[in-house]
C-alpha positions as CSV (number, residue, x, y, z in Angstrom):
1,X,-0.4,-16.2,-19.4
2,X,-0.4,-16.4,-23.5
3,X,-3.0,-15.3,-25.2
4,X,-3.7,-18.6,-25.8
5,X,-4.5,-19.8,-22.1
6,X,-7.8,-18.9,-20.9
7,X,-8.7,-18.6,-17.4
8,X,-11.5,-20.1,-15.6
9,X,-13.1,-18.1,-12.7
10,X,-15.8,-20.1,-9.8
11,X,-17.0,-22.1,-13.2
12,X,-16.8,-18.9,-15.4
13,X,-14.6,-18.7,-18.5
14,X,-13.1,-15.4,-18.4
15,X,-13.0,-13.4,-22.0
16,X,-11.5,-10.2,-21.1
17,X,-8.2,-12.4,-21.1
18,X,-8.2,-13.1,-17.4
19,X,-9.1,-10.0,-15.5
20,X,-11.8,-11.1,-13.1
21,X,-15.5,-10.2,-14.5
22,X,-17.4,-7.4,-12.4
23,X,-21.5,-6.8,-12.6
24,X,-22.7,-3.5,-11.8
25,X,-26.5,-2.3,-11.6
26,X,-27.5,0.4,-13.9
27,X,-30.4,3.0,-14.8
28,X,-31.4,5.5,-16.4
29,X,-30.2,8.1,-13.7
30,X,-26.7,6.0,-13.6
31,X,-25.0,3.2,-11.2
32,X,-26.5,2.2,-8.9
33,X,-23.1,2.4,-5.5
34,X,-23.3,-0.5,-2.6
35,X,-20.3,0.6,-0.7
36,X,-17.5,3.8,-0.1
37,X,-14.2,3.5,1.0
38,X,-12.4,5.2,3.8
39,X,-11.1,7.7,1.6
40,X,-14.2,8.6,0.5
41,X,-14.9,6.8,-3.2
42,X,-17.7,4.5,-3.9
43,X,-17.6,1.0,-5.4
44,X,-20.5,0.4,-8.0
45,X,-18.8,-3.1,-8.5
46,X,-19.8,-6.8,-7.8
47,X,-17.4,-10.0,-7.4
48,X,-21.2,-12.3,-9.0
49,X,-24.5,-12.2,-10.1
50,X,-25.4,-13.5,-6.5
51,X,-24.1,-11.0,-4.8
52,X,-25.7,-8.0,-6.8
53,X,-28.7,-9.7,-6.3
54,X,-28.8,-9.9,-2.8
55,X,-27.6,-6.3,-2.8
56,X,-30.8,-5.6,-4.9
57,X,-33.3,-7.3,-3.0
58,X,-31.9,-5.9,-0.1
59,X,-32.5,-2.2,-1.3
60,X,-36.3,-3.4,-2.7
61,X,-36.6,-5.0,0.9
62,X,-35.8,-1.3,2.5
63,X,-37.4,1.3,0.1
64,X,-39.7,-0.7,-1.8
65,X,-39.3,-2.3,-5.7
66,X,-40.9,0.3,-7.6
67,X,-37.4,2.7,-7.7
68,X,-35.3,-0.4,-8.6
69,X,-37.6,-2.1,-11.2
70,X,-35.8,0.0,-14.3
71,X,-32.3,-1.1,-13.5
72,X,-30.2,-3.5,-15.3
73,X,-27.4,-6.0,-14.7
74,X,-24.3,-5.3,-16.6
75,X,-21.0,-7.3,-16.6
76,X,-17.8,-5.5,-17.3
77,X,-17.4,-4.1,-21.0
78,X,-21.2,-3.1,-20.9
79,X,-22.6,-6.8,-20.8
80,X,-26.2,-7.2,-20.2
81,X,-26.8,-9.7,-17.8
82,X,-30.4,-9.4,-16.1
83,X,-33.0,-7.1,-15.5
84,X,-33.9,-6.4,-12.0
85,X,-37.8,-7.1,-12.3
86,X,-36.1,-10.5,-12.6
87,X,-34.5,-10.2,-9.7
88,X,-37.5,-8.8,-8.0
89,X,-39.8,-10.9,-9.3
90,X,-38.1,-14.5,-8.2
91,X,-38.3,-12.7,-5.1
92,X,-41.7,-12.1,-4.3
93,X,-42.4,-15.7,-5.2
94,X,-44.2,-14.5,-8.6
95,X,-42.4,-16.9,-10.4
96,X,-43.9,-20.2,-8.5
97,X,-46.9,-20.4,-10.4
């Protein structure tokens, strides 16, 4: 690929010149891991916003909102994307007023 091409990934234009983009949820006490490997590392990483979400609602669903409400959705190279009382929020239906 030249540095001219850009590639496009499900709908999103990729600036890191073509590397796929990755969201991670972050704190103040660090990243927030979803899933560890056989040989015994973690993966803080997400392949969308979707999918962190779900992972995030899921947690809220099992030990409550109030620990998750700090965290922040970041994109690869520090990005912020969303705040998780976003996420938490659209949830609990607060946002259908």
């Amino acid at each position: 690929m030249s540095e001219h091409e850009v590639e496009v990934y499900d709908g999103e234009i990729l600036a890191d010149g073509g590397s796929r983009t990755q969201y991670y949820w972050s704190g103040d006490e660090g990243v927030v891991y979803h899933s560890e490997s056989g040989d015994g590392l973690v993966d803080p990483f997400f392949g969308s916003v979707e999918e962190a979400e779900r992972y995030l609602e899921s947690l809220a669903d099992l030990h409550g909102e109030d620990q998750y409400t700090g965290l922040v959705l970041r994109k690869t190279g520090n990005q912020r994307v969303e705040e998780a009382t976003e996420v938490l929020t659209e949830q609990s239906g607060l946002t259908d007023w």
